[in-house]
C-alpha positions as CSV (number, residue, x, y, z in Angstrom):
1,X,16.7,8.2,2.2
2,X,16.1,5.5,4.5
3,X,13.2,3.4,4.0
4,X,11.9,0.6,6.7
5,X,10.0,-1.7,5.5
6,X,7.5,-3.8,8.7
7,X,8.4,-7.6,8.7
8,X,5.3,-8.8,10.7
9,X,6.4,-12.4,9.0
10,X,4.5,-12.9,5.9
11,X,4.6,-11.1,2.6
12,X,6.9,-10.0,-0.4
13,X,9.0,-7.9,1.5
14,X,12.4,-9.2,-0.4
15,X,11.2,-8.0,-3.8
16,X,9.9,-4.5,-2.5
17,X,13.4,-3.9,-0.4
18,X,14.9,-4.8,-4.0
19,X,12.5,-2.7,-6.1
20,X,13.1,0.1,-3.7
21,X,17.2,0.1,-3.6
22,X,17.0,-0.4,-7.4
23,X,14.9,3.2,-7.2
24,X,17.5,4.8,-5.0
25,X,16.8,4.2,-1.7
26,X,18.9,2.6,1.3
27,X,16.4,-0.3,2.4
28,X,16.3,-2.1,6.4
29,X,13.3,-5.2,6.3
30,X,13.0,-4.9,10.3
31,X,10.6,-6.4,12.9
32,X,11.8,-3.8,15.7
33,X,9.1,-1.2,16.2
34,X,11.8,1.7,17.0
35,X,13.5,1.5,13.7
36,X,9.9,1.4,12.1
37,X,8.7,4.9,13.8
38,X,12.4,6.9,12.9
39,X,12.5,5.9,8.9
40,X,12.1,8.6,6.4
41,X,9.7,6.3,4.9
42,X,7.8,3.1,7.1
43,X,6.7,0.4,4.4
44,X,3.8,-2.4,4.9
45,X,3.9,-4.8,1.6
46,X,2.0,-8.0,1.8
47,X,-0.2,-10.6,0.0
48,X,-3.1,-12.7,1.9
49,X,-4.8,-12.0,4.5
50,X,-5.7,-8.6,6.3
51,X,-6.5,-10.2,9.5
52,X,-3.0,-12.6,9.4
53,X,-1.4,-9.2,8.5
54,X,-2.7,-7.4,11.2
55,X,-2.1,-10.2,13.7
56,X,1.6,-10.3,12.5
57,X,2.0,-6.7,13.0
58,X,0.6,-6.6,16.6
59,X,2.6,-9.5,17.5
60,X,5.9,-7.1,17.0
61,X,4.4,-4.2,18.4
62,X,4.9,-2.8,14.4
63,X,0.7,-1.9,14.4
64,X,1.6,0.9,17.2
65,X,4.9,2.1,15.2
66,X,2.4,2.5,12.5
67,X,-0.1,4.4,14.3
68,X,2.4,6.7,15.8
69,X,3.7,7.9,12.5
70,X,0.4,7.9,11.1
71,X,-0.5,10.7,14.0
72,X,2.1,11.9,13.3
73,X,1.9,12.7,9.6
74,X,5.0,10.8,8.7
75,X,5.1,9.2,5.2
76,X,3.8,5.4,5.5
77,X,2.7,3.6,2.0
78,X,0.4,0.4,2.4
79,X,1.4,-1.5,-0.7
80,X,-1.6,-4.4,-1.6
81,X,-3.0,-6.3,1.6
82,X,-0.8,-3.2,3.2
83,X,-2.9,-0.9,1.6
84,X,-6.3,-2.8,3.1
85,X,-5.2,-2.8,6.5
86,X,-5.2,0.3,6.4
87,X,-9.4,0.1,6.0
88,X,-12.0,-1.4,8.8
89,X,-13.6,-5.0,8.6
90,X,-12.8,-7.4,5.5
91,X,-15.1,-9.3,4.0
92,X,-12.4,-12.0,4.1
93,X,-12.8,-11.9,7.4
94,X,-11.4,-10.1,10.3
95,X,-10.4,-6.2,11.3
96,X,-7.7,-3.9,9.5
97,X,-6.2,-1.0,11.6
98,X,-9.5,1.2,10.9
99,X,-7.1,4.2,10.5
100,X,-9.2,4.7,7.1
101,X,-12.7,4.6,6.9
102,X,-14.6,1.8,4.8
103,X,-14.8,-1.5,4.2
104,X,-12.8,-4.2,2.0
105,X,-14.7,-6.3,-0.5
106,X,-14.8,-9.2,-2.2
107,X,-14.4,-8.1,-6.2
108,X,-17.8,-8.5,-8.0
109,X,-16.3,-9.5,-11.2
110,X,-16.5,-12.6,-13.3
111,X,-13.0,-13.4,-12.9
112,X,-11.8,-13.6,-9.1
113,X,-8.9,-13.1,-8.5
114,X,-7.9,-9.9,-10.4
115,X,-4.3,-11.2,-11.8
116,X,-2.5,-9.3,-14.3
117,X,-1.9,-5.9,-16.3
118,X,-4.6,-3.4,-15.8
119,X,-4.3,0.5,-17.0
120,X,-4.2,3.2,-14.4
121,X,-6.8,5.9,-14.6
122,X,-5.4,8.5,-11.7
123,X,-7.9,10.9,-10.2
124,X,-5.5,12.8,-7.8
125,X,-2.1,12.8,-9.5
126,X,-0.4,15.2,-7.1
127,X,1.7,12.4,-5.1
128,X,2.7,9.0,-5.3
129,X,0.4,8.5,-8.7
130,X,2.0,11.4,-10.7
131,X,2.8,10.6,-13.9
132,X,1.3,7.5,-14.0
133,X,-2.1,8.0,-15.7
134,X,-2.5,5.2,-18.9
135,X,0.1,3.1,-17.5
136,X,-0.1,-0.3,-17.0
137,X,0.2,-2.0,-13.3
138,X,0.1,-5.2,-12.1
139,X,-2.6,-6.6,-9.7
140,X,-2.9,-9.9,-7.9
141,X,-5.8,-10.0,-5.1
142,X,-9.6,-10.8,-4.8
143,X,-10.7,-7.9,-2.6
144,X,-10.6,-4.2,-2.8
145,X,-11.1,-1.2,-0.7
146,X,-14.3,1.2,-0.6
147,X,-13.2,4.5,0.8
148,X,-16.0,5.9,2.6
149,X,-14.5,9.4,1.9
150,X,-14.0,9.3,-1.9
151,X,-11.3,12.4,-1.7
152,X,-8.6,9.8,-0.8
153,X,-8.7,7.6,-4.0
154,X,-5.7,8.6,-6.1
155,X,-6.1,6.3,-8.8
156,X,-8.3,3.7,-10.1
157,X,-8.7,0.8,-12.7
158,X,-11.3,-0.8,-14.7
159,X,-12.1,-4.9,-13.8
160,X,-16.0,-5.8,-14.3
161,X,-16.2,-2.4,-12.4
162,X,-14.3,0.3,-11.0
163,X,-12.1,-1.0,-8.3
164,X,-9.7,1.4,-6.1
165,X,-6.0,1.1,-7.2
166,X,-4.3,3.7,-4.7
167,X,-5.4,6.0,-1.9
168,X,-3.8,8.9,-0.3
169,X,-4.2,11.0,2.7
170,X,-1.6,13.5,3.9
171,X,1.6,11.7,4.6
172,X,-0.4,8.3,4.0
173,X,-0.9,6.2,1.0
174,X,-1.5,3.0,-0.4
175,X,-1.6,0.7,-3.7
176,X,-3.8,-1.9,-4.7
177,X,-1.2,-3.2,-7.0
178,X,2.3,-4.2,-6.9
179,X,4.5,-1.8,-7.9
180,X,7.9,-4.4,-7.7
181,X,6.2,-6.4,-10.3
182,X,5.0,-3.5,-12.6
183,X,7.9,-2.6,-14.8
184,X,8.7,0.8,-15.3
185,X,5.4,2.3,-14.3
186,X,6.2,0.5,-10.7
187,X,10.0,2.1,-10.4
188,X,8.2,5.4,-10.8
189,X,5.7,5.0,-8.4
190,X,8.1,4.2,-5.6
191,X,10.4,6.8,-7.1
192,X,7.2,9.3,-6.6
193,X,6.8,7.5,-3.0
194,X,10.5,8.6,-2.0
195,X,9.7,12.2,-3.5
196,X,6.4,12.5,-1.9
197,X,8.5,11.6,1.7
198,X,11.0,13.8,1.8
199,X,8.1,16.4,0.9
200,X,6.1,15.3,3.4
């Protein structure tokens, strides 16, 4: 199973290559837009800022990789600010890829950021969520996704509100969390996410 995951420059991608060949998986961290569009599995991780995200992956060329799988129903997880450039404007500032509809908000919660262990409550538990309702996840960010279309949300979690922990569509998903940093509930996830590709 070979998983790619997008180096637009920024981002955690040496501990999700890790937590992905620890689940299995034979792991390339590449800038080069081919290798991106002909994985089993295409990969954006990242922490920050959508609109430096976004500006990373256009500056490769990885943004129109990503679209060209995403037409093409191949498998692509989004995995924290990867998951919100998937959405439209940010409230942080700045333009995702709009391939999902909504906007990315600031958390209305007493404590901002949203750092630590939160449990999962999964509403669609068919792919890359199965299995993981009640576990505990890790989170680190101050802004979350609003689905206009509230079929997509996989999974949720409770902080001074309900905030969107993982969306799927098809062959495309994302996390609000980070799965490399979640234990054994994150090794399934990505386990799920390599299961969930070759299905897709």
């Amino acid at each position: 199973m070979k998983v790619v995951l997008a180096d637009y420059g920024a981002g955690n991608v040496r501990s999700v290559s890790a937590a992905f060949e620890r689940a299995g998986a034979d792991v390339l961290v590449t800038r080069d837009p081919a290798r991106v569009v002909a994985a089993d599995l295409a990969v954006v991780s990242g922490v920050g800022h959508v609109a430096t995200a976004v500006r990373g992956l256009e500056a490769f060329g990885l943004d129109a990789a990503l679209r060209r799988r995403i037409a093409g129903d191949r498998p692509v997880l989004g995995i924290c600010v990867g998951m919100q450039l998937l959405f439209e404007e940010s409230e942080e500032g700045g333009s995702g890829l709009g391939i999902l509809a909504g906007p990315v908000r600031r958390l209305k919660a007493r404590r901002v950021p949203h750092m630590g262990w939160n449990e999962l409550r999964v509403v669609n538990g068919g792919g890359v969520a199965r299995g993981l309702d009640g576990s505990d996840v890790y989170f680190a960010h101050s802004y979350a996704c609003e689905p206009v279309d509230r079929t997509l949300v996989a999974a949720e979690a409770e902080h001074d509100g309900t905030v969107v922990a993982a969306v799927e569509r098809g062959a495309l998903a994302g996390v609000q969390f980070h799965p490399e940093r979640s234990g054994a509930a994150g090794a399934r996830l990505l386990r799920n996410a390599l299961a969930w590709s070759r299905s897709a």
